[in-house]
C-alpha positions, 0 to 999 in steps of 0.5 A: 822594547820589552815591557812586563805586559809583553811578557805576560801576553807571551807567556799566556799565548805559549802556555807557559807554566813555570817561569825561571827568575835567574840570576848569578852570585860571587860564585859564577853560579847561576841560581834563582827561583822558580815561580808559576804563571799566576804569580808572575805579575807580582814578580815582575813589578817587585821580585821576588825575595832571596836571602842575602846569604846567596852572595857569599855562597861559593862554589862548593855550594857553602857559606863562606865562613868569613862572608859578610852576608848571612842567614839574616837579611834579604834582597829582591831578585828582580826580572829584566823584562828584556831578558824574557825566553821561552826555553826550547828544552823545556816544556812550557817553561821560560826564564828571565835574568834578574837584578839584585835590588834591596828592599826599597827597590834600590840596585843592590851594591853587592848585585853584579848584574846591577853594578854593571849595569851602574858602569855601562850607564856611567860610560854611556852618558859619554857615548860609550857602548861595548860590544862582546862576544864570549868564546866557550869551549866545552867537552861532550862527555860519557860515562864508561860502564865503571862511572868514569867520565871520559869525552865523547869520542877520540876525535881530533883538533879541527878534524871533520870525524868530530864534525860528524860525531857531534852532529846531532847535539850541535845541531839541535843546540843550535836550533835552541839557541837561535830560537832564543835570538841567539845566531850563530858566529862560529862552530869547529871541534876543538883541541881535545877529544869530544872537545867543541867550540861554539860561539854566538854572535857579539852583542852590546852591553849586558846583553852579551853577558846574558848570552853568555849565561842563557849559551850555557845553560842551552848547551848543557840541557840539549846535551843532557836530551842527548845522553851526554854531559858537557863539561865547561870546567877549566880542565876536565881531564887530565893531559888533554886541553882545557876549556877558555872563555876568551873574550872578544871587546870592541868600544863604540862612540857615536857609531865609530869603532873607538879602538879602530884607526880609518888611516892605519894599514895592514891586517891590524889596525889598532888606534891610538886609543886601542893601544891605550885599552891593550895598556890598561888590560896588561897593566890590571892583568894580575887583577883582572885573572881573578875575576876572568879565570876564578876558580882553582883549577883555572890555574892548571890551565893559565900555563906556558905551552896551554894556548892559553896565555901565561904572561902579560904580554900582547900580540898579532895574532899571537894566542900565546899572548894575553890580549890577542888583537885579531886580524881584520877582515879587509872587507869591513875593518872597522867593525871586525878591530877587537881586543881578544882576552884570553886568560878567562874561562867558564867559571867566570861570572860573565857580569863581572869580567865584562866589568873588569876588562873595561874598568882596566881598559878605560883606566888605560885610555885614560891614563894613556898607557902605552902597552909596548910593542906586541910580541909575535911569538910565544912568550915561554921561548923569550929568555928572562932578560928580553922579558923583563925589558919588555915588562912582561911578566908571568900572570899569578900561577894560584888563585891565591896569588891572582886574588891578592892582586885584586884585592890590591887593585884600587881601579877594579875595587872602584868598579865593583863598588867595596860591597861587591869587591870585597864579597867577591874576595870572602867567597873566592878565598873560602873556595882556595881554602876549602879547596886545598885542605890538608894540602891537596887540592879538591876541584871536583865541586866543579862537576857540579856548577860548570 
């Protein structure tokens, strides 16, 4: 374990200067402060102060107009000595992921990395330990000589030319992520041109989401190294694929796979409290997508016919479906029998999605929520009337409509706790409402956060 006296000997023994606090508002936004060697000490034992006024700034880099926190008052923005990592892509500098604590050292409710934190140990005194990795897909971009912004080459779905071209940034992005302890599980060229999918190994708890936080700001700086921009926007361009965040879960008790089942046969060995979890995730969907897929432009992508799931409807295999189950690798079942989430992407601060999807997944098991049986086709060819049998619905086709859905969803606004579950709705509907004036919508902030 990593204490504020390791950090200290290893920040003086890489001659590290500036130090980087971060952590990651209602917005999905990773924002923090800067502080140097000197004044570390200090921070690591009481943070370092922030106006609350950080937790209803949205995406568009405003205050939301009706947020509940403003100019008066302020939190602490405390360091995770666990977190510590010297930065490879920039020069002696680290950066720490920090909670969100009030001024009497208490986790702050409205803090998602504190209120996750509150759940893992709630379900962790009944042995449960998650486990997740995110699935990012990301453009390398240019600029042509007029400042359009177009992807990096013309390269093909899964194509070896793409493998080529990006070579070099890949390589290097992962030399700076495996120097940050994070390995490396899978690498392709994606759909799209320019387009890539890089995923690190799964970890358990809040590690996983710190991964997720510490993957994208390595991407975006090694690309940067290289002269190139790497969008994780939903859907950077129009007509080519958009980019997912797809979430892959597994729950543990006691070193076995909960969601596993040792006498089941064949590639997909779910349990009974697997389904149950399924149930939960269908069950919560409508909900869930607000704080998975948050953003406006998260909607052009949550389309029939995008690969990216558009109903609530799980399957084998099936990446049509909302929740994927994956096939196994027969030589180590148990620890490859997961739950894919697919309606997410990078816009989602990765704090609150892992919390939402196992509120919605536990609500199941403990309600015994039978998720019906999986449909292995595409749902957008199955008639109305087979859907309704099935209960299958469409997921919400606006942000607007996915966040009345949470806002209404008592089990995710008991996760979040009303300090966080009603920030988060203040400052996810000033963005629907700055983002469709005049009845256009404007999701070009998104350059600028993701």
């Amino acid at each position: 374990m990593t204490d504020a006296d390791d950090v200290l000997h290893r920040v003086d023994a890489d001659d590290v200067e500036l130090v980087r606090i971060v952590f990651v508002n209602n917005s999905g936004v990773p924002r923090g402060r800067v502080v140097d060697a000197e004044s570390l000490p200090g921070v690591l034992e009481e943070g370092t102060n922030v106006t609350q006024a950080m937790q209803s700034f949205n995406a568009l880099d405003a205050l939301a107009p009706e947020g509940r926190y403003g100019p008066a008052g302020e939190v602490r923005v405390v360091p995770d000595p666990e977190t510590y990592t010297d930065l490879p892509y920039a020069e002696r500098a680290a950066l720490l992921l920090a909670d969100l604590r009030d001024l009497d050292g208490e986790p702050w409710a409205a803090g998602p990395r504190a209120q996750l934190r509150e759940y893992l140990d709630d379900i962790g005194a009944e042995g449960y330990v998650p486990r997740l990795s995110f699935e990012s897909e990301f453009y390398y971009t240019t600029e042509t000589d007029d400042g359009e912004t177009v992807p990096f080459d013309d390269s093909t779905c899964f194509a070896s030319e793409g493998m080529q071209s990006a070579h070099d940034p890949i390589l290097d992005t992962v030399d700076a992520l495996k120097s940050q302890g994070m390995g490396l599980s899978a690498y392709y060229p994606e759909y799209g041109p320019g387009q890539q999918e890089l995923v690190v190994d799964h970890d358990d708890g809040v590690a996983a989401s710190d991964s997720q936080i510490l993957f994208t700001e390595t991407v975006k700086a090694v690309a940067d190294a290289h002269g190139l921009g790497a969008s994780f926007r939903p859907t950077p361009f129009d007509g080519l694929p958009g980019n997912g965040c797809h979430i892959h879960l597994s729950v543990w008790r006691e070193g076995e796979n909960v969601l596993y089942d040792p006498d089941a046969e064949g590639r997909y060995p779910l349990s009974d409290a697997g389904r149950f979890f399924v149930g939960g995730l269908l069950e919560h969907a409508p909900a869930l997508v607000a704080v998975t897929a948050p953003t406006v432009e998260s909607y052009d992508r949550l389309a029939p016919g995008m690969w990216a799931s558009a109903y609530t409807c799980w399957g084998h295999d099936n990446r049509e479906a909302m929740v994927r189950i994956p096939s196994v690798d027969a030589d180590n079942p148990e620890a490859t029998t997961r739950v894919e989430f697919k309606p997410a992407d990078n816009t989602t601060n990765p704090y609150l999605a892992q919390l939402g999807l196992l509120a919605a997944g536990f609500d199941g098991i403990e309600r015994e929520l039978d998720p019906g049986e999986p449909l292995n086709r595409d749902p957008g060819g199955v008639d109305d009337a087979e859907l309704r049998e099935r209960g299958i619905e469409r997921l919400p086709e606006s942000l607007a409509a996915a966040l009345d859905a949470f806002e209404a969803d008592d089990v995710l606004a008991e996760a979040l706790g009303e300090p966080l579950h009603g920030s988060f709705l203040e400052v996810k509907r000033s963005e629907w409402a700055q983002s469709t004036e005049d009845g256009e919508v404007d999701t070009d902030y998104l350059d600028r956060g993701f």
